[in-house]
LOFI-17965 format. One record per residue (C-alpha): x, y, z; residue in one letter. Coordinates in steps of 0.05 Angstrom, whole numbers, plus 5000, padded with zeros to 4 digits. Layout:
<rs>
XYZA ...
</rs>
This chain:
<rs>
407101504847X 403801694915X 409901284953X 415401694901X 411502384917X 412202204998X 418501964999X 420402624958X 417002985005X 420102825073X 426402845039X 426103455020X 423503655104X 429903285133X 434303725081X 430704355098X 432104135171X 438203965175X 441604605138X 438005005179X 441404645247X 448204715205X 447005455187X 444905585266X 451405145293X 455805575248X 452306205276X 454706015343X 462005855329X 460205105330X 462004865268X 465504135277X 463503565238X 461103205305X 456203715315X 452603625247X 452102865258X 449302995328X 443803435300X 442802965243X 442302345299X 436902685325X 433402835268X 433802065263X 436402015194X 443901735196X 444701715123X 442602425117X 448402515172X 453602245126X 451502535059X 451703185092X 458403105121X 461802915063X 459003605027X 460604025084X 464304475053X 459004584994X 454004815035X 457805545027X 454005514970X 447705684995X 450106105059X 449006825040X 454707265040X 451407635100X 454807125142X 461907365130X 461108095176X 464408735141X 469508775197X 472508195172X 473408465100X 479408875077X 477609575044X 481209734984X 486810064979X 484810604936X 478210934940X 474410704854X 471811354852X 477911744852X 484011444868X 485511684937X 488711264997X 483510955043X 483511055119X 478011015170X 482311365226X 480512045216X 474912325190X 478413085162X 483012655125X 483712595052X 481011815042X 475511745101X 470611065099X 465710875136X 464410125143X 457109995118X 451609665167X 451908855159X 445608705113X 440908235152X 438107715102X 432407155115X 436006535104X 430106115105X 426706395055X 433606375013X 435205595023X 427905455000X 427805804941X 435405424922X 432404774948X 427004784901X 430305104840X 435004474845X 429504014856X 425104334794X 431604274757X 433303594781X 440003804806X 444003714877X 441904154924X 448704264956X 452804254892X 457604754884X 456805254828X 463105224777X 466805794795X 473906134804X 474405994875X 480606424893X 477007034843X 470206874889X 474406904953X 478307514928X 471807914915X 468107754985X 473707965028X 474408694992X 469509175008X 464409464951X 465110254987X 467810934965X 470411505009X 465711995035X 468312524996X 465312134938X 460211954965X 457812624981X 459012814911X 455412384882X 449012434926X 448713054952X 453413484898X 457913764952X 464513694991X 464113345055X 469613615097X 473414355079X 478914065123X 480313415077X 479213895029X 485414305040X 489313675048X 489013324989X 495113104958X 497013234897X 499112994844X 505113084787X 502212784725X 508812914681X 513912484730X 508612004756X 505311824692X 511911884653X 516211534681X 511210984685X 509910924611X 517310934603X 518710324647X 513209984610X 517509614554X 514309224502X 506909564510X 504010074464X 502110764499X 495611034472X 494211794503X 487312004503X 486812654512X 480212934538X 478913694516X 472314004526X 468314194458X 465914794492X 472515114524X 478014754471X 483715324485X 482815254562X 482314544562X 487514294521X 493314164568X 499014344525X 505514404572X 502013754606X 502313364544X 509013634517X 512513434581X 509412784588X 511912524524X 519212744552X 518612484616X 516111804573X 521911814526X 516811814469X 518312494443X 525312424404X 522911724380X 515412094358X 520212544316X 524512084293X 519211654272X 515912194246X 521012444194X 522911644175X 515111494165X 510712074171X 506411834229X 507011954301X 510411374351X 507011624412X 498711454396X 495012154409X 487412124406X 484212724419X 477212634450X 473013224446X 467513144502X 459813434512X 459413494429X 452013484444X 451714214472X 454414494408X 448914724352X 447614204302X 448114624242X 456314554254X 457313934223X 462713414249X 466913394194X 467114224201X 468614224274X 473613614273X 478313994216X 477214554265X 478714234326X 485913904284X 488114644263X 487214864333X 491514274363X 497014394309X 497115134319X 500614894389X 506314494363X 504713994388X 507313234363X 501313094300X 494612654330X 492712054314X 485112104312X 480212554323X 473312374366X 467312784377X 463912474434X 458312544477X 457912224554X 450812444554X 447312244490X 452811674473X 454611914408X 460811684378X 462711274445X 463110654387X 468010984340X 472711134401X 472310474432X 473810084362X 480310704353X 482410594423X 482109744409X 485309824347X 491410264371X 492709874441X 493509184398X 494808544437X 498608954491X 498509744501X 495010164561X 489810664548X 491711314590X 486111864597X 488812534601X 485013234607X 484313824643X 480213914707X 472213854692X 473613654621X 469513064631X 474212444641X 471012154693X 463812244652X 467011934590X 469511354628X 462711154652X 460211334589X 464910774554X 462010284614X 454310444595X 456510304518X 459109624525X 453909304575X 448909624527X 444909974588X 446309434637X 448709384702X 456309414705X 461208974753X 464709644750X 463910094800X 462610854766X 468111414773X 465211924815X 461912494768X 461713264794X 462313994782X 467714004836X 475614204796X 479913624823X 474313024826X 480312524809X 485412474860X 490011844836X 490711234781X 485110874776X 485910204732X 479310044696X 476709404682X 471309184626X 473109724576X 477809414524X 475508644507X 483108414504X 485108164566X 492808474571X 489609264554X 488909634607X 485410344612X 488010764671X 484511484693X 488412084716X 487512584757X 484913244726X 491113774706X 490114414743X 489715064699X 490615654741X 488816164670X 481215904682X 476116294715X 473815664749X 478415664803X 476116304828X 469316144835X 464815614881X 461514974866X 455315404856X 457615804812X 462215304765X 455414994759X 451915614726X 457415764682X 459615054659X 453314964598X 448414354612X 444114474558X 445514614485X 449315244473X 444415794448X 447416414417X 446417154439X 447817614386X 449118464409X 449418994359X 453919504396X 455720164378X 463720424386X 463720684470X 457520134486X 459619524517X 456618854542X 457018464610X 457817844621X 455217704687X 459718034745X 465717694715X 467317944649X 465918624612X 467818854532X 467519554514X 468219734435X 473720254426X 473920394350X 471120074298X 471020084221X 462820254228X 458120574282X 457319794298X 459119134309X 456518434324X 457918144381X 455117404393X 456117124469X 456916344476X 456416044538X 451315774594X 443815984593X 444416164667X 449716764652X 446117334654X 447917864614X 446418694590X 448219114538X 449620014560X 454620514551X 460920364579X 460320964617X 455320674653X 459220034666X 461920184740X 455320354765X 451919824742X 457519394774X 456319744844X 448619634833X 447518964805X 454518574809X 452617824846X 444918054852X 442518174779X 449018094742X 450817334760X 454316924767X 458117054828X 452416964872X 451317294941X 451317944928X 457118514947X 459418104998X 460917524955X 463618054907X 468718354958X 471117704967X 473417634894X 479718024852X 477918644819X 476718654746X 482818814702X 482519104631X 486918894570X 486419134501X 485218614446X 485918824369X 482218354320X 480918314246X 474818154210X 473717964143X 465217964140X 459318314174X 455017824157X 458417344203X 463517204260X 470417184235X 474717184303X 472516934371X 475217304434X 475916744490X 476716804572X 478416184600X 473415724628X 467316154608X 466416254541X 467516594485X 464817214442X 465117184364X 466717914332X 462717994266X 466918624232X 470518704167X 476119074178X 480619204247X 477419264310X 479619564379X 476819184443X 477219284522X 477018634555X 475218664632X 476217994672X 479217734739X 487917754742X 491317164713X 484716904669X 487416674601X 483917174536X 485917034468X 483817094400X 482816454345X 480016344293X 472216344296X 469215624315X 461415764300X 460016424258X 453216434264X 449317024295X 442516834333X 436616984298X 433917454342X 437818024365X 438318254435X 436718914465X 439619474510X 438219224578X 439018544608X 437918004562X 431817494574X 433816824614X 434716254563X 433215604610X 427415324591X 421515374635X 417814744668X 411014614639X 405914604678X 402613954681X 396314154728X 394914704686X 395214354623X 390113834657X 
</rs>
């Protein structure tokens, strides 16, 4: 046994010895087959010489892949976190990379760990792992990086370069998309269209979706089909994003039938499924992952559809986190921000659908030019898109009162059947708002407009910078004081519920060209408390105070 454990021993010293004296030869460019049996001569262990020499080539194996330098890799071709083209020329260009550092690793400390894993496990030391070799080789020589506009959105929350900025190409999602599905023959198209539960009017991209099912060719056959069998050809799911800021007291089955008489009020061809879904919490990622399975079949695409900062790109990653159950994913994440226009091309997606020949492909965000957030800056699309459960904010105003809605929305109450009416506000915490006379109104504006009244933020300056408010007159009936019967919407910023029974007269102040309409109302409750003249009390919730507690 002592003879067995020496003999192991210097074995184990002259294979130590001579990888390293391989791995430094390679180092230097000297990689010939003479060399090795040189080093091995001298080591004065011929056998060793040949038994190395005739596993040359595994030895990869245990070479980290620091050795191959990042100069020598290709970078993609399109950036995974949004689509764009890649180039490292010039740096106010949509598409910029930067080449990442070479990692330096300690090989020594490497081989020994593999050289006594295989000895503990009584395996080769240089035996190659059973692998794809052309999917290994594939992988190494593509680099693992994003552009830096991505990568300043996703650790820093901002745009990198205002010159790129203003370059960025763009994109026609009705002739692109289209006409791809249509030369597609023999696979199912599944549409997933991604509204936001919060802003459904503004979000739903109805002209989008009509004229992608012509440009497709699926339209005449979805009617067709339609009359012959009652169902739609074309697969519609409709996938209603950030459920979890909506109260609970709603009720899913409530908000889906909802959600399906708002999408048919649009004429548009019937949906397949409905899916209330939440990136953050998870909730109801299963349900759409087993619809989306079911409907692509041996062969179909999955193509994700939605409006800009309707959450695609969250929803995505979301579907990642659900099927590794938490862990890390091959994939690399779509980049996630508060910016309109995060998505810039097709991005194919791997990993989401377990049959091999599905594919799931991620469009760039459709531009709505009726939403208030293309007025405003990243700062500000922050406050007014909601991260935390909506809370309600009910008014009691009197006929010539009115309520603001930060600096960027007012509604005065002309005539009303009563003295009064309810008026509950559903949007972001951060919007600040306050109840007067609408008398008052334009002095207020002047006063507190981007100071008190926010968002905008930066004060009159900032204000200057932005349209001046616009009135229209909306007319709504009511059928109950006791709750909201008719929401009035603007665009990308919320919505107010009107609790009246009978006709009401409104005055509707907002920026040019943002969308306000009337629907039927989504949530009728009022809030428990209700507010009083004056500015209303901030809703975020304050940070406890851990020393104080202590």
């Amino acid at each position: 046994e002592a003879h067995v454990a020496t003999t192991t021993t210097t074995m184990r010293t002259w294979a130590r010895c001579i990888v390293r004296c391989t791995r430094t030869l390679r180092r230097c460019g000297r990689t010939s087959q003479r060399s090795v049996r040189n080093v091995s001569d001298f080591l004065g262990s011929r056998r060793m010489a040949h038994a190395a020499d005739r596993r040359l080539d595994a030895t990869q194996a245990v070479v980290p892949p620091t050795m191959a330098t990042w100069n020598e890799k290709q970078a993609p071709e399109r950036c995974p976190g949004c689509g764009v083209k890649m180039q490292e020329s010039d740096p106010d260009k949509p598409g910029f990379f930067v080449r990442p550092k070479e990692k330096k690793a300690d090989a020594k400390e490497e081989f020994e760990e593999t050289l006594e894993s295989s000895f503990r496990n009584k395996t080769d030391v240089f035996e190659t792992p059973k692998t794809n070799e052309t999917d290994d080789a594939e992988e190494e020589e593509v680099l693992d990086v994003v552009c830096a506009r991505c990568y300043s959105l996703q650790h820093y929350g901002r745009i990198k370069s205002l010159a790129a900025e203003s370059e960025l190409p763009g994109f026609d999602l009705e002739r692109i998309v289209g006409n791809r599905i249509a030369r597609e023959k023999g696979r199912r198209a599944v549409i997933c269209c991604v509204v936001d539960a919060a802003d459904f009017d503004a979000s739903l991209p109805i002209e989008s979706l009509r004229q992608l099912l012509v440009s497709a060719k699926l339209l005449e056959e979805t009617e067709s089909r339609m009359t012959r069998e009652g169902r739609s050809a074309a697969h519609i799911v409709l996938a209603v994003t950030k459920s979890d800021l909506l109260p609970k007291q709603c009720g899913l089955k409530r908000l889906e039938g909802w959600y399906r008489r708002r999408y048919k009020v649009q004429g548009l061809p019937s949906i397949t499924a409905v899916h209330l879904v939440s990136a953050q919490t998870g909730t109801g990622m299963h349900m759409l992952l087993e619809g989306l399975e079911e409907l692509c079949g041996k062969l179909g695409d999955v193509w994700v559809i939605g409006a800009q900062n309707a959450g695609k790109s969250s929803l995505i990653n979301a579907m990642h986190r659900c099927i590794s159950d938490g862990n890390a994913s091959k994939q690399r994440a779509l980049t996630e921000a508060a910016v309109p226009g995060t998505t810039l091309g097709i991005v194919q997606l791997g990993g989401i659908l377990p049959t091999a020949r599905c594919r799931v492909f991620d469009t760039p965000g459709v531009l709505h030019t009726h939403q208030i957030t293309n007025l405003l800056s990243a700062a500000e699309v922050r406050m007014i898109l909601p991260r935390r459960a909506l809370k309600p904010r009910t008014f009691r105003c009197e006929v010539g009162g009115c309520i603001s809605l930060g600096a960027c929305a007012r509604l005065e109450v002309l005539s009303a059947p009563s003295s009064t009416i309810y008026m509950t506000f559903w949007g972001s915490d951060e919007i600040v708002c306050h109840m007067g006379k609408a008398t008052n109104a334009p002095e207020l504006w002047s006063k507190h407009a981007g100071i008190t009244l926010q968002p905008p933020v930066g004060g009159k300056e900032r204000c200057n910078k932005l349209p001046e408010l616009e009135m229209m007159e909306v007319n709504v009936f009511g059928n109950s004081w006791k709750e909201s019967s008719v929401d009035v919407c603007i665009a990308g910023f919320g919505w107010v519920g009107i609790g009246v029974s009978g006709q009401c007269r409104l005055r509707v102040w907002t920026f040019p060209s943002i969308e306000v309409s009337t629907r039927e109302a989504m949530i009728p409750d009022f809030a428990k408390q209700f507010e009083t003249p004056g500015f209303t009390k901030a809703l975020i919730p304050k940070k406890k105070n851990k020393k104080a507690k202590a």
